[in-house]
C-alpha positions as CSV (number, residue, x, y, z in Angstrom):
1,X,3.8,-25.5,14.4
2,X,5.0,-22.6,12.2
3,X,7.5,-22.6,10.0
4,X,10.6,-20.2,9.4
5,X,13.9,-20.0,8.4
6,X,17.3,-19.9,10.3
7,X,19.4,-16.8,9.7
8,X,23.0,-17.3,10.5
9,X,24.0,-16.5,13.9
10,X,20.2,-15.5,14.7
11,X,17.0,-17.0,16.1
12,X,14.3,-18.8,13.8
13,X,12.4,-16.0,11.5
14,X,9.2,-17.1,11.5
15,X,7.5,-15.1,8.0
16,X,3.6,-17.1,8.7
17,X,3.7,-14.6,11.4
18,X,5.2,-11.4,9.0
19,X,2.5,-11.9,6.1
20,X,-1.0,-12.2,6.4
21,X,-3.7,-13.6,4.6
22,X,-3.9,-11.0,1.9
23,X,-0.2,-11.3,1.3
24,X,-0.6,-14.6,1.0
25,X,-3.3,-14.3,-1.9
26,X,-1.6,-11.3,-3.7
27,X,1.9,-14.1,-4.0
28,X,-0.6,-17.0,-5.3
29,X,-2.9,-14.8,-7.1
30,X,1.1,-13.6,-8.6
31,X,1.9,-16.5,-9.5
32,X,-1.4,-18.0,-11.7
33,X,-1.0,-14.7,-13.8
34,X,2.1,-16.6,-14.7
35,X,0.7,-19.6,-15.7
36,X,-0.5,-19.9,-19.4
37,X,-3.4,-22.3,-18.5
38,X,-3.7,-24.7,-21.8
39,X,-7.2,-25.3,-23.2
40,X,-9.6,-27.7,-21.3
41,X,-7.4,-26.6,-18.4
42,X,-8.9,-25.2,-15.1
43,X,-7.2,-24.1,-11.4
44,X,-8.0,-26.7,-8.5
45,X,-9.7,-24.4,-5.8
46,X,-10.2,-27.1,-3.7
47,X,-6.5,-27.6,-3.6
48,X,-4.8,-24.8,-1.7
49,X,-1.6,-23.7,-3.4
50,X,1.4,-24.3,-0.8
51,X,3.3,-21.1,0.0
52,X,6.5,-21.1,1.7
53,X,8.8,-17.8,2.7
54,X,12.2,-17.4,3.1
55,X,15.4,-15.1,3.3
56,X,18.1,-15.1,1.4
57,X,21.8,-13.8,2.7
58,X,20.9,-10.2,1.4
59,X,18.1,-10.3,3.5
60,X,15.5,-10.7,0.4
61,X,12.7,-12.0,1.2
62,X,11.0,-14.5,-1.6
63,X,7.9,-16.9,-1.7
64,X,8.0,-20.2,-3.5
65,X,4.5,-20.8,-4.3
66,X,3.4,-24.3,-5.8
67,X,0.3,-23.4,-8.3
68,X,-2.0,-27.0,-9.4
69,X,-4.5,-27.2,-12.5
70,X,-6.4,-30.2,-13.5
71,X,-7.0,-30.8,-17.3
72,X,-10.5,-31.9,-17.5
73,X,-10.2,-34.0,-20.2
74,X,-7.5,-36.1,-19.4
75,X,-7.8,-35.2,-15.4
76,X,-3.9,-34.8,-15.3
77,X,-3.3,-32.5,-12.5
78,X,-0.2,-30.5,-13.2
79,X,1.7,-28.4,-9.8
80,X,4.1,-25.4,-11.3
81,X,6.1,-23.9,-9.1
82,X,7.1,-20.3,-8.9
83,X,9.8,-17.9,-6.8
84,X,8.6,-14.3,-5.9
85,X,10.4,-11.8,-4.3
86,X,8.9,-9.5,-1.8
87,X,9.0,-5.8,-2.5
88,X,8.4,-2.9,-0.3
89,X,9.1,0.4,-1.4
90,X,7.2,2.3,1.5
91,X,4.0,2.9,-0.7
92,X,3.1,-0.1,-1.6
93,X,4.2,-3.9,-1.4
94,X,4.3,-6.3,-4.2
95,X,5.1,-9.5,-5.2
96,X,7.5,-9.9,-8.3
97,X,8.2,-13.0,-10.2
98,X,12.1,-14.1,-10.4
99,X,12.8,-16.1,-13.4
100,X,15.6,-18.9,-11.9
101,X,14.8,-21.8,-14.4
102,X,14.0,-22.8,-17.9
103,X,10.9,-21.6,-19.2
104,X,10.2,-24.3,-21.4
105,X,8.9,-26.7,-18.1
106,X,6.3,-24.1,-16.7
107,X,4.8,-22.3,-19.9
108,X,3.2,-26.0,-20.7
């Protein structure tokens, strides 16, 4: 079943439809530029990074993508998670990162 969101008063938006697969990469690939990988550190590939899209009451549409990476040395796997909002400005679309937390949990 695919997921959406409910807008008030509306029927369910349903954004798997809206973005496709290369959307999907450009948000994940997005949000690992964000994260400062320490050393010994690596991305799990094997582990698909969960996306989800939703709306806000501006009708803004962000992505809250969960990144993992596995330190090899002490095999601690560690998910950061990240809010993007969607831009389209007719040209081109992009993915920007929206800082609505402390830093000092996902820069580790």
């Amino acid at each position: 079943m695919k997921k959406g969101i409910r807008k008030r008063g509306s029927k369910l938006m349903n954004f798997d439809v809206f973005f496709s697969d290369k959307d999907r990469h450009e948000a994940i690939d997005t949000a690992k530029q964000m994260v400062f990988l320490p050393e010994n550190c690596y991305f799990l590939e094997n582990q698909s990074p969960t996306i989800n899209f939703y709306q806000n009451n501006d009708h803004e549409i962000f992505a809250k993508v969960v990144v993992s990476y596995q330190n090899c040395v002490t095999e601690l796997i560690t998910d950061k998670p990240f809010t993007l909002k969607f831009h389209d400005n007719g040209v081109h679309q992009f993915w920007e990162y929206v800082d609505n937390g402390s830093k000092e949990n996902w820069l580790l």
